[in-house]
C-alpha positions in Angstrom: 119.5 163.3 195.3 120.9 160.8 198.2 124.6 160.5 198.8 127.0 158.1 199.3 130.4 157.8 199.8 133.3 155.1 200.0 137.3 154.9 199.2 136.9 153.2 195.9 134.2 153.1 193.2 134.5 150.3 190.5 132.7 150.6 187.4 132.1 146.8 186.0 131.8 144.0 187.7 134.0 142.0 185.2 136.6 140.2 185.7 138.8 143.3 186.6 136.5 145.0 188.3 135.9 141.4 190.7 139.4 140.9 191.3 140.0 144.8 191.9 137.3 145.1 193.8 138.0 141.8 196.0 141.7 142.6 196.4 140.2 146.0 197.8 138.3 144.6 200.6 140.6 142.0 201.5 142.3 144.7 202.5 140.0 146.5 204.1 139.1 149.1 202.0 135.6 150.4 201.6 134.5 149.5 197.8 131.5 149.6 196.0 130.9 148.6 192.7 128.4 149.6 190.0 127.6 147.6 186.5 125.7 148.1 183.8 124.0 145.4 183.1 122.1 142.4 184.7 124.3 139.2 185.2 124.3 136.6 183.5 125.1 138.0 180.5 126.5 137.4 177.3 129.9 138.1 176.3 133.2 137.2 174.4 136.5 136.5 175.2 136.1 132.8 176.5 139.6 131.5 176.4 142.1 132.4 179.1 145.4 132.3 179.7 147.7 131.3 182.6 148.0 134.4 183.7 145.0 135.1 185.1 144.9 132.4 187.7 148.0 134.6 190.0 145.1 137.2 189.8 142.0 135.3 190.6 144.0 133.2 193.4 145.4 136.5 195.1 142.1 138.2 195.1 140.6 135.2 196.9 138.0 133.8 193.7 139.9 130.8 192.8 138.3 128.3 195.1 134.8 129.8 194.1 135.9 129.4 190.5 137.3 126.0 190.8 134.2 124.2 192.4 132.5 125.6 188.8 134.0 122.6 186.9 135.1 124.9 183.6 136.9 123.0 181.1 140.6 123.1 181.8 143.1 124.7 179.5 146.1 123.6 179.1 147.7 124.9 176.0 146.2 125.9 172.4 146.4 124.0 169.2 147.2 126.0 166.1 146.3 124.6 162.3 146.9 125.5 158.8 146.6 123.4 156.6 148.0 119.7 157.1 150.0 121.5 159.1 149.8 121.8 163.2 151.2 123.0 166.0 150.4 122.8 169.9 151.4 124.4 172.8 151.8 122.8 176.1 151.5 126.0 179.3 153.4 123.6 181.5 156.3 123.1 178.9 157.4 127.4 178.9 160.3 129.4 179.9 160.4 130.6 183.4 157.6 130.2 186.3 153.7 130.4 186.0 150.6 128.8 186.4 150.5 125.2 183.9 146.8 125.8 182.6 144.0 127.8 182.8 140.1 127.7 181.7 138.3 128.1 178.6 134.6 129.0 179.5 131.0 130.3 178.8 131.3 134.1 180.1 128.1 134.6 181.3 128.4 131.8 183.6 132.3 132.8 184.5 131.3 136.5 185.1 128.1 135.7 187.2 130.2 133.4 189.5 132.8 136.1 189.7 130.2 138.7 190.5 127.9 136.5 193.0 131.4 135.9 194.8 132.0 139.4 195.1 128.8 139.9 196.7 129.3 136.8 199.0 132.4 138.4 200.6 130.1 141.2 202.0 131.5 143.9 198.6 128.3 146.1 197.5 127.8 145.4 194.1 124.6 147.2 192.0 123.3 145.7 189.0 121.3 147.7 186.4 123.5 150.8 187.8 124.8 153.2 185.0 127.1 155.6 185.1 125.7 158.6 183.6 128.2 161.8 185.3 131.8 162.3 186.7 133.1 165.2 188.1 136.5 165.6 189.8 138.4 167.8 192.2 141.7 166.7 192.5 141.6 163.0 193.1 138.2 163.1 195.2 135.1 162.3 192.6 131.4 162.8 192.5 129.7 160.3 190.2 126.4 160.2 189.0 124.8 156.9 188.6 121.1 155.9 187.8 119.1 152.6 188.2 116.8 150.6 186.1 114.2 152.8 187.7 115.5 156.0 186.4 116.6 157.1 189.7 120.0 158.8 190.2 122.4 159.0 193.1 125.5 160.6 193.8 128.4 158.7 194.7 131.8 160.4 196.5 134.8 158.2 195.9 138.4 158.9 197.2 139.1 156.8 193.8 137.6 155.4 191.0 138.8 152.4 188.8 136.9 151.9 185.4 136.6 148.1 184.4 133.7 148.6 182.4 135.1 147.1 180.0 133.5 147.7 176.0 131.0 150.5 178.0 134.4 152.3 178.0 132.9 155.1 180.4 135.8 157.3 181.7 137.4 157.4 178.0 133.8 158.5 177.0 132.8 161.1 179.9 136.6 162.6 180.1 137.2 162.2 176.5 140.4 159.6 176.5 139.3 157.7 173.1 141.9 156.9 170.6 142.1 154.9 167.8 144.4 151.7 167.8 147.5 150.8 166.2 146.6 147.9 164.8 144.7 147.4 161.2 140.6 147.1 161.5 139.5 143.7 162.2 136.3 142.1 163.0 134.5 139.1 164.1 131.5 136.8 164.3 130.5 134.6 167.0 127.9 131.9 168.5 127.9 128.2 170.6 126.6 125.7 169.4 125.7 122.4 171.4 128.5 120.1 169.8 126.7 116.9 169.1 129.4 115.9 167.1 132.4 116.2 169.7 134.7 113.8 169.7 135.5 112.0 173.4 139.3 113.2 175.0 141.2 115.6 173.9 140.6 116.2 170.5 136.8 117.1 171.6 137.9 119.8 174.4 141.7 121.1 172.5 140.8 124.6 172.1 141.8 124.9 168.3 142.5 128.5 166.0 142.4 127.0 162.1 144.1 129.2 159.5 142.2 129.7 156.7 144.1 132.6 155.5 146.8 134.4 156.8 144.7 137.2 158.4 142.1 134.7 158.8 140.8 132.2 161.6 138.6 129.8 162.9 138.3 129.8 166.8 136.8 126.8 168.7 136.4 127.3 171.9 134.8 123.6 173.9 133.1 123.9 177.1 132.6 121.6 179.9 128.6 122.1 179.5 129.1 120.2 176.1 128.7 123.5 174.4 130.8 125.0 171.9 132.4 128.3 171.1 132.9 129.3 167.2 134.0 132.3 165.8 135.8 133.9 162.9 138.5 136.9 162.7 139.9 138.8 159.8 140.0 142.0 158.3 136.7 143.9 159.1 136.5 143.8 155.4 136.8 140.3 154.8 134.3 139.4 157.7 131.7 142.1 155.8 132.0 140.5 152.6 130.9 136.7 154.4 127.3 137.8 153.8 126.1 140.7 151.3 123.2 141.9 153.7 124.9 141.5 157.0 123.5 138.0 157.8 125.7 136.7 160.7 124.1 133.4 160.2 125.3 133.1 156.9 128.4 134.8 157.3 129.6 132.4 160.3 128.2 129.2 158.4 130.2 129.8 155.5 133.5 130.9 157.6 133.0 127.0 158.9 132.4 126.0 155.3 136.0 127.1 154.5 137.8 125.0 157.7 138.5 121.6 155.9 139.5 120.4 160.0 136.2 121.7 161.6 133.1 121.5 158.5 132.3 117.4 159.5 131.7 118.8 163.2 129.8 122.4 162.9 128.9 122.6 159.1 125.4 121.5 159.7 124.9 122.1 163.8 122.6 125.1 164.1 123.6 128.1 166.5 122.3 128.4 169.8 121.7 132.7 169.5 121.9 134.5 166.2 125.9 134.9 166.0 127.1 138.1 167.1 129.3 140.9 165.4 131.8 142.9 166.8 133.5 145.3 164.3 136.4 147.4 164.5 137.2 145.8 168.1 140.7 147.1 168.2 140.7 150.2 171.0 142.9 152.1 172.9 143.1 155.4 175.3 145.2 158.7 175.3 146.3 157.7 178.9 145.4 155.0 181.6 144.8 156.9 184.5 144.3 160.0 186.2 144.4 162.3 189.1 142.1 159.9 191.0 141.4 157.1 188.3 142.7 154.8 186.7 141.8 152.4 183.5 141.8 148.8 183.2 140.7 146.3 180.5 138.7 147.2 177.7 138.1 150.0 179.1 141.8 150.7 178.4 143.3 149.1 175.9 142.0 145.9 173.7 144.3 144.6 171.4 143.2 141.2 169.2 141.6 137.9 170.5 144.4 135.7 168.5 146.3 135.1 171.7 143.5 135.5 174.4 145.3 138.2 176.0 141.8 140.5 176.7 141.4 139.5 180.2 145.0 138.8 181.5 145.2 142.6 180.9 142.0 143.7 182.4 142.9 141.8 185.6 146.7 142.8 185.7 145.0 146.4 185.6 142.5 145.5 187.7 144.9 143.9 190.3 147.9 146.3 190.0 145.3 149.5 190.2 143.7 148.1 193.3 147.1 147.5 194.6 148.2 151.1 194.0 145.4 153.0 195.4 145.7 151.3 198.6 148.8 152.9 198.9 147.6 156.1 197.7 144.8 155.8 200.5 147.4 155.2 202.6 148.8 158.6 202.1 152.3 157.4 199.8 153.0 159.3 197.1 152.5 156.8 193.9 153.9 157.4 190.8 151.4 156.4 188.3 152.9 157.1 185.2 155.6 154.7 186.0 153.8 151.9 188.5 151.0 151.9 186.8 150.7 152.9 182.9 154.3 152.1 182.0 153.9 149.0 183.3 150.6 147.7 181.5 151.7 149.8 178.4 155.1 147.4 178.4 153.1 143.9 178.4 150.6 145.7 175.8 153.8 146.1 173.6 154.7 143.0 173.4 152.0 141.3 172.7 150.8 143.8 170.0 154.1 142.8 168.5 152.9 139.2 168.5 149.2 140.5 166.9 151.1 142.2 164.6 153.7 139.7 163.3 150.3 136.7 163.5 149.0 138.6 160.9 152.3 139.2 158.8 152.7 136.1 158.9 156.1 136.1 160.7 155.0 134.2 163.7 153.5 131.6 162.1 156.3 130.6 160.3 157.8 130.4 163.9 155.0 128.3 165.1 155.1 125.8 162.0 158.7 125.5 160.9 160.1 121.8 161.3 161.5 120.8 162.9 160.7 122.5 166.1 163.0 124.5 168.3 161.9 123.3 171.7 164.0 126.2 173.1 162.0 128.7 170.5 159.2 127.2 171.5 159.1 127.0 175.2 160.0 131.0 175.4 156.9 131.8 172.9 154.8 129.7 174.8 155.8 132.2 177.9 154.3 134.7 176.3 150.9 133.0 175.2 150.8 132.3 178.7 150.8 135.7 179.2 154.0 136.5 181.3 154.9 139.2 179.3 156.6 141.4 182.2 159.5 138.3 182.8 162.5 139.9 180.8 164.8 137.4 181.6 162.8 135.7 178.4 164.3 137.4 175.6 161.1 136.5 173.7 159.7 139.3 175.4 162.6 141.7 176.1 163.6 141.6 172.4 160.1 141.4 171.1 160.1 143.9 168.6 163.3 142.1 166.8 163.5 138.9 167.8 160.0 137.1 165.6 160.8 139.3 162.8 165.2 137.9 162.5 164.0 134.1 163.1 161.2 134.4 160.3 163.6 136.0 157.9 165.8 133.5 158.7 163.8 130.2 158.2 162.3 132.0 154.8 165.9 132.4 154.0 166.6 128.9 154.6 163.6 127.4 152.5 164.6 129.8 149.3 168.2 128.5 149.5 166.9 124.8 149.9 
């Protein structure tokens, strides 16, 4: 079996894995990184948030991601009802990037990845991780190709972005179930005929149907659509009797008053897909000689778009650390590393958890609006969860739940 050996092994060439990976050799460290599967490829989580674009910008893919011309986001339009309510990124508490992108993953992640290669970082397709073994924080992994043939691969290192392929939780036995209820959803594109021109055509929209219950539309600059619906896994079962996602994603549109003119009768570019149960989480985020990032971590709910701000805050913030492990300092993980990722995963499970209670959405609909309310949630959307000086994140676990109780207060006494 040949050898081969490097500083740090990344498993995904995701998002995370790019940005880890690229941070890595900008700095001179000697990466390699194996995935799965052959790019493009399909995948969800298609909205981003501001975050990101500190992480894509210090890991040197911004400009290669900018000449792509993905649709810009700029803020996210919430509906129930008669009832709306938008938020504007460039109109939130403290500093951070104004807008974002909303895009078709497989062409995102293939730019990323292609990028990655063009900076000189070995990257294998088709590559899958099949062994680890450890000894201390020095590994021996086992990969194998689309041929069938296996390699060995020393690594002072290793950081797992393999996102749903959840590898290390799987090989070293670091599954656990999440905290939040089971839900599921249903997805496809469809080529939106029926856009209308400006904003309204390209506003990336989430329609209530239910409090549990939404509509995502995601627009694209290729005149493509995303649509998808989320609820309670058993809701989302019950949209078809024998599993049809077809049927169950053209009746979910059936039920959006706002969206049924556009997509009732505009067929789906690939049979819609299902991901049940997508709620995950780990015993712990790294290792002697690992670490976790992304899905391969922790996912939490796609309400807020908050998937790959994590994976590349892990992905950047791992990179970061094991450079200076390399370097011979002593790092403490625990506290650098997991506290920190586990603290923005916090709050914005709070925020999953009060959307579906309910609370926050009397927050986000209550008139008339709190600009000050609003401008400190709409830090948090924007995913600059770690910036305590917003006490919409540093009281998190109170704050939603008081102002809710509050307004409902307010409307019983009127």
């Amino acid at each position: 079996m040949s050898k081969e050996f490097v500083d740090v092994l990344v498993i995904g060439a995701g998002p995370s894995g790019c940005v880890s990976s690229s941070y890595l050799k900008k700095n001179n460290v000697n990466v390699k990184v194996v995935e799965k599967t052959k790019f493009p490829r399909l995948v969800v989580g298609e909205s981003l948030i501001p975050r990101v674009m500190d992480h894509f910008d210090e890991a040197g893919l911004f400009p290669a991601l900018d000449k792509m011309g993905f649709e810009k986001k700029l803020g996210a339009r919430f509906l129930r009802g008669s009832e709306v309510c938008i938020f504007d990124f460039s109109d939130k508490f403290g500093e951070g990037w104004d807008w974002t992108w909303q895009v078709p993953r497989a062409d995102f992640d293939n730019t990323l990845a292609q990028e990655v290669i063009n900076k000189g970082i070995d990257l294998e397709f088709e590559t899958e991780v099949i062994d680890i073994k450890f000894n201390g924080t020095d590994s021996i992994t086992t990969v194998k190709n689309k041929n069938g043939e296996t390699k060995e691969i020393h690594a002072k290192f290793v950081i797992d972005s393999s996102g749903y392929g959840r590898v290390l939780p799987r090989l070293l036995d670091l599954e656990k179930p999440s905290k939040l209820s089971p839900h599921s959803a249903i997805f496809a594109h469809v080529e939106d005929v029926n856009r209308e021109e400006g904003v309204e055509g390209t506003l990336i929209s989430f329609d209530i149907i239910e409090t549990e219950v939404w509509l995502w539309v995601i627009p694209f600059s290729n005149g493509n659509t995303s649509v998808g619906i989320v609820g309670p896994t058993e809701y989302i079962d019950k949209l078809s009797e024998n599993g049809d996602t077809t049927e169950a994603l053209k009746k979910a549109i059936s039920l959006s008053e706002y969206y049924v003119r556009r997509f009732g009768d505009v067929d789906f570019l690939f049979e819609p897909k299902h991901l049940k149960d997508y709620s995950c989480s780990v015993k712990s985020l790294f290792g002697d000689g690992f670490a976790l990032t992304g899905n391969a971590s922790e996912f939490l709910d796609p309400v807020f778009s908050s998937g790959m701000a994590f994976a590349t805050e892990g992905g950047m913030t791992a990179a970061k650390l094991a450079i200076r492990q390399l370097n011979g300092e002593k790092v403490d993980w625990q506290t650098e590393f997991a506290d920190y990722i586990l603290y923005g995963v916090d709050v914005f499970t709070t925020y999953v958890k009060e959307w579906y209670t309910g609370n926050l959405q009397e927050l986000f609909f209550h008139q008339p609006e709190n600009p000050d309310v609003k401008k400190k949630i709409c830090a948090v959307l924007a995913g600059y969860v770690w910036n305590k000086e917003n006490p919409f994140v540093k009281k998190h676990d109170t704050v939603i739940k008081n102002l809710a109780n509050l307004i409902k207060t307010e409307k019983q006494q009127q």
